[in-house]
C-alpha positions as CSV (number, residue, x, y, z in Angstrom):
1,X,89.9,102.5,79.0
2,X,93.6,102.9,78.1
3,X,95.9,101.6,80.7
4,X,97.5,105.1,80.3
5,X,93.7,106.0,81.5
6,X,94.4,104.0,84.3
7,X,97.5,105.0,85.7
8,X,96.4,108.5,85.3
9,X,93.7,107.6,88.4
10,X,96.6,105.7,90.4
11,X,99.7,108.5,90.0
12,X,97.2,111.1,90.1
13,X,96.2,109.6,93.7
14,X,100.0,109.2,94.7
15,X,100.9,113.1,93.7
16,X,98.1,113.8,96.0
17,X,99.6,111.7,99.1
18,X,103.0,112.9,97.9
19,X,102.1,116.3,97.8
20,X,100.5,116.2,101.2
21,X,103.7,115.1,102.7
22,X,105.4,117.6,101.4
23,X,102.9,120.5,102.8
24,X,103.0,119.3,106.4
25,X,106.4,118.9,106.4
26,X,107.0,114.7,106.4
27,X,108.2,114.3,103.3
28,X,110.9,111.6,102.9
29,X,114.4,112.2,101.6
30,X,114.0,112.1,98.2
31,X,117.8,111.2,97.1
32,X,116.9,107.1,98.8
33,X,113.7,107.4,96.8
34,X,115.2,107.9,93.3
35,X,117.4,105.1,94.3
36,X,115.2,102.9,95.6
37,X,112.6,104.0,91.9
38,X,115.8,103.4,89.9
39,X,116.5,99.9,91.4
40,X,112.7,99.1,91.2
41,X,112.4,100.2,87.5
42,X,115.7,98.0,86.5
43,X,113.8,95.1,88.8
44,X,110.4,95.7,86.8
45,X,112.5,95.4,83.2
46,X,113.4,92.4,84.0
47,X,111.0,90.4,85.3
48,X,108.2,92.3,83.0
49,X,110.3,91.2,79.7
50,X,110.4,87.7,81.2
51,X,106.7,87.0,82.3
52,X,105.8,88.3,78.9
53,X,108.4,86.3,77.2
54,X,107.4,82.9,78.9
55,X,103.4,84.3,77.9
56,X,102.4,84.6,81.8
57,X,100.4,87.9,80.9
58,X,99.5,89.7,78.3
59,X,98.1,93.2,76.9
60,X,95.2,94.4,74.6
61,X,97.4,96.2,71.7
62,X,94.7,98.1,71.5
63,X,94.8,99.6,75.1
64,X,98.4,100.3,75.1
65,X,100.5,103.2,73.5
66,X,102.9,101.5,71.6
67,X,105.9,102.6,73.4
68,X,108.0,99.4,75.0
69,X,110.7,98.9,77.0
70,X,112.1,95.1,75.5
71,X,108.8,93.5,75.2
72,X,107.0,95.0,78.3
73,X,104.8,98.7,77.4
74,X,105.9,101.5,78.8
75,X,102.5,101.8,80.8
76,X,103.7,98.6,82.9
77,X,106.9,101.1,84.5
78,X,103.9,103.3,85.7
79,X,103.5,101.1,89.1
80,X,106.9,100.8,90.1
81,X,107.4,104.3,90.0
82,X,103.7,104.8,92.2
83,X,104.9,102.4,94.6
84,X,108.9,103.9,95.2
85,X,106.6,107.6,96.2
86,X,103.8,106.5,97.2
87,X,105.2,103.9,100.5
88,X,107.5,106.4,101.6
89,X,105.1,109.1,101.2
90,X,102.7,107.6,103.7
91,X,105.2,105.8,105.6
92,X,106.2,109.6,106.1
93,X,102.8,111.6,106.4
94,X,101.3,108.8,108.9
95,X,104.1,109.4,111.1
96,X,106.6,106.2,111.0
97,X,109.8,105.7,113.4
98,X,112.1,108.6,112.3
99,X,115.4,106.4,112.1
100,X,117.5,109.7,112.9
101,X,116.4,109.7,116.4
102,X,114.9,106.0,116.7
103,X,112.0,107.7,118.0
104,X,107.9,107.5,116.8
105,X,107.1,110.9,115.8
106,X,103.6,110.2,116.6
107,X,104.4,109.3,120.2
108,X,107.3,110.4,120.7
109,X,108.3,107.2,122.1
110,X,111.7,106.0,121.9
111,X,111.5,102.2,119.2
112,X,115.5,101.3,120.3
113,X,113.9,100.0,123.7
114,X,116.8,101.8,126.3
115,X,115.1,103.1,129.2
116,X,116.3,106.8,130.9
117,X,115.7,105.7,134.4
């Protein structure tokens, strides 16, 4: 199996949970997220290029398409960029503290720990 193969399972998977978000109406901002994707991505370059530099890992030419970023495949990039949708996509959909109010949506419980009595 390609590792193209393999990411197809993983961002297939994270469209889902991203997708779901988005239909019930928790999706996250997705301005932060292309940050946060754009920061990871310049993060993954790096230390990619250097653990396959210093011979840490390596990959089956076979397996891979052929397309690289520096020394690291392209296929590599296909994690970070799962991860930056995926996290805030749950984080979102399972119902996390909603930092505009400092409430749990799930509870509706206020997380800043001030009392109204």
């Amino acid at each position: 199996m390609s590792y193209w193969a393999l990411n197809a399972f993983f961002l297939a998977a994270v469209a889902l949970v991203a997708l779901a978000a988005v239909m019930t109406g928790r999706s996250p901002r997705w301005r932060p997220l292309a940050l946060a994707a754009i920061v990871l991505l310049a993060t993954t370059a790096v230390f990619d290029n250097v653990m396959i530099g210093i011979g840490l890992v390596d990959y089956n030419p076979d397996l891979i398409s052929g397309a690289f970023i520096g020394i690291a495949p392209l296929e590599d990039f296909a994690y970070a960029v799962a991860a930056a949708v995926l996290l805030p996509s749950l984080w979102h959909l399972l119902g996390g503290p909603d930092r505009a109010t400092g409430s749990d949506r799930s509870t509706g419980s206020d997380r800043s720990g001030s009392s109204d009595a």
